[in-house]
N, C-alpha and C positions, 0 to 999 in steps of 0.2 A: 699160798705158795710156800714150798720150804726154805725155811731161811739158812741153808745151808748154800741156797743157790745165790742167794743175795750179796754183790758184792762190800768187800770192804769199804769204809772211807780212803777218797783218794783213788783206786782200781779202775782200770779200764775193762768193762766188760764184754770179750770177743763172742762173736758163734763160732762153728764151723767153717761157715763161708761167710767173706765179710766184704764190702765195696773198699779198692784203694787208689791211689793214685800214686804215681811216681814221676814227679816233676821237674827233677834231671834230666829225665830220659824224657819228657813231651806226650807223655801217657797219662793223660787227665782223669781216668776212667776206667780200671780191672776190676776183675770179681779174683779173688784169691781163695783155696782151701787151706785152711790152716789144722797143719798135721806137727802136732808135737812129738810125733812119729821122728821127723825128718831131721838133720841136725841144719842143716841147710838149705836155705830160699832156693828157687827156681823161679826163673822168666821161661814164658815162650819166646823164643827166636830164631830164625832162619837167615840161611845167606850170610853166615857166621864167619867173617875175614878179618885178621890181624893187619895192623898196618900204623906208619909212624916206626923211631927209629929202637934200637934194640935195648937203650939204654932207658926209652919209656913208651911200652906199648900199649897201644890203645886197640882196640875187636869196634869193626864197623859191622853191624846188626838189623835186620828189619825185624816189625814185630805186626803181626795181625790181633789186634786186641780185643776184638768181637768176634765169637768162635760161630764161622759161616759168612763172613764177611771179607772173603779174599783178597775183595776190591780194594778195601782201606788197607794200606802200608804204612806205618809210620817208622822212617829211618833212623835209628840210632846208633852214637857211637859212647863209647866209654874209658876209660884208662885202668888197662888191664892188672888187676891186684895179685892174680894166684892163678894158679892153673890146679884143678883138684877130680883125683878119681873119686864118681860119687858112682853108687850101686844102687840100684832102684831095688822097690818090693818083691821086684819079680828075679832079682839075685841079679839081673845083667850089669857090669861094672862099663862106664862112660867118664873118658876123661874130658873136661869143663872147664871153659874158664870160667875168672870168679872176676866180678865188675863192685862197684858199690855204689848207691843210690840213697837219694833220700825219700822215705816214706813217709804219705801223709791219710791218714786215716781220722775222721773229722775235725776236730782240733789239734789234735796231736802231730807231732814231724818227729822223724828221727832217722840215722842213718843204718842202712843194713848191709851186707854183706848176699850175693844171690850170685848163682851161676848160671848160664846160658843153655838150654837147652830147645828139641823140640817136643811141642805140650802138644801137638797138632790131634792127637789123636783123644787128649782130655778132655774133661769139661770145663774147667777152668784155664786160664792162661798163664796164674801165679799161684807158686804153694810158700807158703810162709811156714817158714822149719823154726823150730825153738830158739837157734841164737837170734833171731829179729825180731824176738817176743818180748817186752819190756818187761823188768820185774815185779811192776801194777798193773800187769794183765792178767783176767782172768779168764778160761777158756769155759763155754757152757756148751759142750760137748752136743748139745741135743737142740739146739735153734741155730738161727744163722738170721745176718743181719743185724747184730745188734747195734752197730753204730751206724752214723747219716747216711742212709743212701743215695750215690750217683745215678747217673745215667750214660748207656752208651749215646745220648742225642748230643750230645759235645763233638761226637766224631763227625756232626752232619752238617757241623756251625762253622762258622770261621775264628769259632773259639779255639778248635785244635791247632791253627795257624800260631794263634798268638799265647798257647800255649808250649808251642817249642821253644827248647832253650836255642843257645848259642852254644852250638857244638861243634865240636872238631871236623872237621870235612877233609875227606880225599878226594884231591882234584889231582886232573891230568891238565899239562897243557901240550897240545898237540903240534910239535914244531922240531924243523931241524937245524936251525942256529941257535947259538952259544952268543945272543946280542944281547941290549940293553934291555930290550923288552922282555924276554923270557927271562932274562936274569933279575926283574923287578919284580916279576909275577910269583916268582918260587920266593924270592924274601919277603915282597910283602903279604902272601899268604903264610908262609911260615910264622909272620910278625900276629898272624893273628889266632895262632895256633891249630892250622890246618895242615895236612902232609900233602906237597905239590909233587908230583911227580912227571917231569919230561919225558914224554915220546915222540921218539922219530915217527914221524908220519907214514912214512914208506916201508918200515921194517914193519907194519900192521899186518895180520891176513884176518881174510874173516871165514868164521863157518854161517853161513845162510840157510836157515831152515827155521822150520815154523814154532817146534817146541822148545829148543833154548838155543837161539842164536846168540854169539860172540864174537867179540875180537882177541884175537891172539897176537904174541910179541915172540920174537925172538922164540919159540919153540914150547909157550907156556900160554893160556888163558888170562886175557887179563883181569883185572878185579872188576867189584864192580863201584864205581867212582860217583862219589854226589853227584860231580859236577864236569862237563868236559869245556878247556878254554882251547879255541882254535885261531894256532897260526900258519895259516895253509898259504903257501907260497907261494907264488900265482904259476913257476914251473908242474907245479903235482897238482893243479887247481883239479883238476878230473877224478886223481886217484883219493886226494884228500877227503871231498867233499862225499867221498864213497864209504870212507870209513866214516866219518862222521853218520851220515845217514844210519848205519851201521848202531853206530852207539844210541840214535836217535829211535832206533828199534828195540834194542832193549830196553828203551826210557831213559835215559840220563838225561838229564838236564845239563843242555849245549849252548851254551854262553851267545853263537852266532848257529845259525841252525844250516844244511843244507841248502838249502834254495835259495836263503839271502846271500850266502855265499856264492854260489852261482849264479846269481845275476848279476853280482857287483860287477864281477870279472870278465864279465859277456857285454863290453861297452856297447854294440850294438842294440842287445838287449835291454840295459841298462837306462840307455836313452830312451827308448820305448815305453817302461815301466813308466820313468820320471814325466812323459807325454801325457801317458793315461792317467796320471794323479796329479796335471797341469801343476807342474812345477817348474819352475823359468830356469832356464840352462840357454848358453847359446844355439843358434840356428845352426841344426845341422843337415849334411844328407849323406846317405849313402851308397853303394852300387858295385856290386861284383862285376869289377871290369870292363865300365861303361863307354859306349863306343861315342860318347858327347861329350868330352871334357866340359866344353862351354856350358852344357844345358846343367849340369851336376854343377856346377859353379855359380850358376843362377840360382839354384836353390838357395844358396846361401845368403849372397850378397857380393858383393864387389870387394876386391883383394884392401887392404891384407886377408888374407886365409890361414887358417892351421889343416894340414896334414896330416893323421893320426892313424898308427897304424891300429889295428884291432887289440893285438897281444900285446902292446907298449905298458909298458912299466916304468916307474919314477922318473918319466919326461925321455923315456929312450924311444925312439920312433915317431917322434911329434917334429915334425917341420913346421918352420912359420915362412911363408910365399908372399912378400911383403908387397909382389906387384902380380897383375893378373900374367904377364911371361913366365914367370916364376911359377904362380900356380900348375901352371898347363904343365910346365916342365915335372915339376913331384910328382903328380897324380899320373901322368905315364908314365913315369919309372917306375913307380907303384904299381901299375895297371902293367906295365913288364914284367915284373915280378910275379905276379899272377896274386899279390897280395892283399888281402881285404882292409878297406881304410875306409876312416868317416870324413868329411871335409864339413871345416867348421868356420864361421865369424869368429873375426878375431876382434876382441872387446878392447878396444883399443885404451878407452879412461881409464880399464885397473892399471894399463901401463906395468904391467909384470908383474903384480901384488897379486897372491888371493890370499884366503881367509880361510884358515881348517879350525872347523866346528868339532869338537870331541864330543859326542853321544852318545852317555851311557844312561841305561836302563829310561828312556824317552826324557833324559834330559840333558842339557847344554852344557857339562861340568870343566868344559877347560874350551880355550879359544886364541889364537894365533895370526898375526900376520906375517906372511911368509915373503920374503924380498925377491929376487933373481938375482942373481950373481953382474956384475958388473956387464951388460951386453946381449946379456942370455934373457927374451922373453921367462922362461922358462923360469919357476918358484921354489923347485922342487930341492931340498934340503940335500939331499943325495949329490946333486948335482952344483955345489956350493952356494944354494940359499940363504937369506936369513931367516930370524923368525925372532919376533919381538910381541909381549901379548898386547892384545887388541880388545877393545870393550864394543858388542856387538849392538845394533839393534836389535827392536822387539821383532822385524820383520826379517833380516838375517837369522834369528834364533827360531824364527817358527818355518822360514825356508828350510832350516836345516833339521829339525825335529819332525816334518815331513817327511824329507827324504827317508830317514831311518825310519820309519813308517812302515814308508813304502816298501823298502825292501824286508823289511821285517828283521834288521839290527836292534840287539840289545847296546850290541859295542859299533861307533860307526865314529871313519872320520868323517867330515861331510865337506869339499872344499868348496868355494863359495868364490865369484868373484863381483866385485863391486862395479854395477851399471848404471848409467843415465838410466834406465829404466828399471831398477829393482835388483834383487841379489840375483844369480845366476848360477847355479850347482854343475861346476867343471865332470866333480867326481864323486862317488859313493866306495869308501875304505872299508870294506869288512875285515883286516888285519891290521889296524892302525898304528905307525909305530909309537912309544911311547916317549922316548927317550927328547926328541925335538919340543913338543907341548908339556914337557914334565920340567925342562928346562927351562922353557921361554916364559911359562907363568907361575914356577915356582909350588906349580898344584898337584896334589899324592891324587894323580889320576890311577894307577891300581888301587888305589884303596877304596874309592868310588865306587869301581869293578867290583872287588872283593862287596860289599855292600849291599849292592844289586843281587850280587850271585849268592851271598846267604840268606837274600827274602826270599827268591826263587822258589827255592830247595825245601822250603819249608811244607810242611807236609798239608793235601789239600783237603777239603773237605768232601765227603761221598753224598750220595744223592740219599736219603732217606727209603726204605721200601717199605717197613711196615713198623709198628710200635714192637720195640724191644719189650721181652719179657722182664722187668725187671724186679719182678716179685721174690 
């Protein structure tokens, strides 16, 4: 061999092309060219959007890191360093942002300096330009490979999962009050250095089509978001749960999805659901207009009764018929009205108490007893409740980790009330407020949220198809 090619004591010796990783960014696994040619690094990247505030901005990025492998996306974002015109080989000038990273190539880490662009059409995904070159590197122009090599089979593992860092995320949440809730969401995501951003739900439109469908705001396309948190208000229940699907078609990752949304809100539905996955709730029944008062009231049981209309919200529309005269009278004013209503057993032991279950990402993380106002059956906070926390059974916490199952909630209240025969699920919250269970036990229930929604997001692993070339 010539010993000209031999490197120094101390020298890292490069080829050509060399395996890297870059572990900020959740890229366990590139092959890089290194052209001393270039003064400056290059990533591949698409779907290249600025975002976060003007005083420090960060580029949310995806990166396909296996050239022919579509499928894998790994999301990145970064904190944007420079903006720089870089001219490629072929003379074309491209203005770039510049991001920085930390490089590790076998034993070695160090920080670099790279711009964004797209390599789509290269053979490589990374070019490593002379300022990222250490000054105990040596370059052997004529091999490649000279230090450990990787593989792309990390991207097949659930090693690429727990290879992502904790990165910055752009989230939306989907809502049109200025309440405790969305004002929790935008600070304690901000607190964990993510850019939240509020949208009116209604001001959405969408384009619908197969090749690149969107949502647009206000006269512009909107980005494209980690993560979507929805607070659809049971008035826009229809129009919200549209956009949502919406976003649910590009892929975002939706905190509560379509259909768990719309069953919560479809009480008749809703009971149906909790039926089929025999979950204890009281005896109900129902009936468009039924010409038997008496027979619909035997379904249930003998008065007291609850009233309920279909579209009731925080205890408006809920009558309690303390005697069966009573009953008869509701349910045909109701049944005058041409309006759809459930009739229910009224569980007389909770004696106006139930129990909201907080249910994030399939578990139990806050819990509440809610009182009724001085007279008022009725628990509901809105409506001058209390709410003081409550330490739940094993069998209240799996009635209610159920429910959220069932309807397929990440985020769910679950109200529960306590029976001679076991817990009983009044309701299923897909919009749960925060402010009353954040109060009453003292618990950073968004930051739970937040938690859930950054293991989500984390990037998944592809199905394997054949052995990479890794030669």
């Amino acid at each position: 061999m010539d010993d000209s090619l031999e490197p120094l004591p101390g020298m890292i010796r490069f080829g050509w092309e060399e395996w890297v990783s870059l572990p900020d960014l959740g890229l366990p696994a590139l092959r890089a060219k290194v052209d001393t040619g270039a003064r400056t690094s290059a990533l591949h990247a698409f779907d290249i959007e600025t975002f976060g505030p003007a005083s420090a901005p960060k580029v949310r990025f995806t990166v396909h890191p296996v050239p022919g492998r579509d499928d894998l996306v790994i999301p990145c974002s970064a904190r944007i360093v420079d903006r720089r015109t870089v001219t490629s080989s072929n003379g074309e000038s491209e203005s770039r942002y510049v991001i920085a990273s930390t490089i590790r190539v076998g034993d070695e880490s160090w920080r670099i300096e790279m711009t964004l662009t797209d390599r789509s059409t290269m053979a490589s995904r990374m070019l490593l330009g002379r300022e990222a070159l250490k000054d105990h590197i040596t370059i052997v122009a004529t091999d490649r490979f000279q230090q450990p090599k990787l593989s792309y089979d990390v991207y097949t593992t659930a090693r690429v999962r727990q290879a992502a860092p904790n990165r910055s995320l752009r989230i939306a949440v989907l809502s049109r009050e200025d309440n405790y809730s969305t004002r929790r969401l935008v600070e304690e995501g901000e607190k964990r250095g993510h850019t939240v951003e509020v949208i009116d739900t209604t001001r959405c439109y969408m384009a619908i089509n197969a090749l690149s469908p969107e949502v647009h705001y206000d006269g512009k396309r909107l980005p494209r978001y980690d993560a979507v948190i929805p607070r659809i208000g049971a008035s826009v229940t229809s129009y919200g749960t549209a956009v949502i699907r919406q976003f649910e078609t590009i892929g975002t990752f939706c905190v509560n999805g379509s259909e768990g949304i719309t069953a919560s809100r479809d009480k008749l539905y809703a009971h149906q659901l909790m039926a089929r996955h025999k979950i204890g709730m009281p005896n109900t029944a129902f009936a468009a207009s039924p010409k038997d008062t008496q027979s619909l009231m035997r379904l249930v049981g003998t008065a007291p009764l609850i009233v309920k209309l279909l579209e009731s919200t925080q205890g408006k529309g809920v009558v309690l018929a303390e005697t069966k005269k009573a009953a008869e009278s509701v349910i045909d004013a109701f049944r005058g009205l041409k309006a759809n209503f459930l009739v229910q057993d009224f569980v007389k032991e909770a004696a106006g108490e139930d129990i909201r279950c907080l249910v994030v990402g399939g578990k139990v993380v806050a819990a509440m007893k809610r009182t009724g106002a001085e007279g008022d059956f009725r628990s509901n906070l809105h409506r001058g409740g209390q709410a003081t926390v409550v330490r739940i059974t094993k069998e209240e916490r799996e009635t209610a980790l159920r429910a959220a199952r069932a309807f397929r909630l990440n985020l769910a209240g679950v109200d529960l009330l306590r029976s001679e025969a076991g817990p009983k699920v009044l309701e299923v919250n897909s919009s749960p407020g925060l402010e009353g269970i954040e109060t009453a036990t003292k618990k950073n229930v968004a930051e739970k949220l937040y938690e859930h929604l950054e293991s989500k997001v984390r990037p998944a692993p592809v199905k394997r198809i054949s052995k990479e070339d890794d030669s």
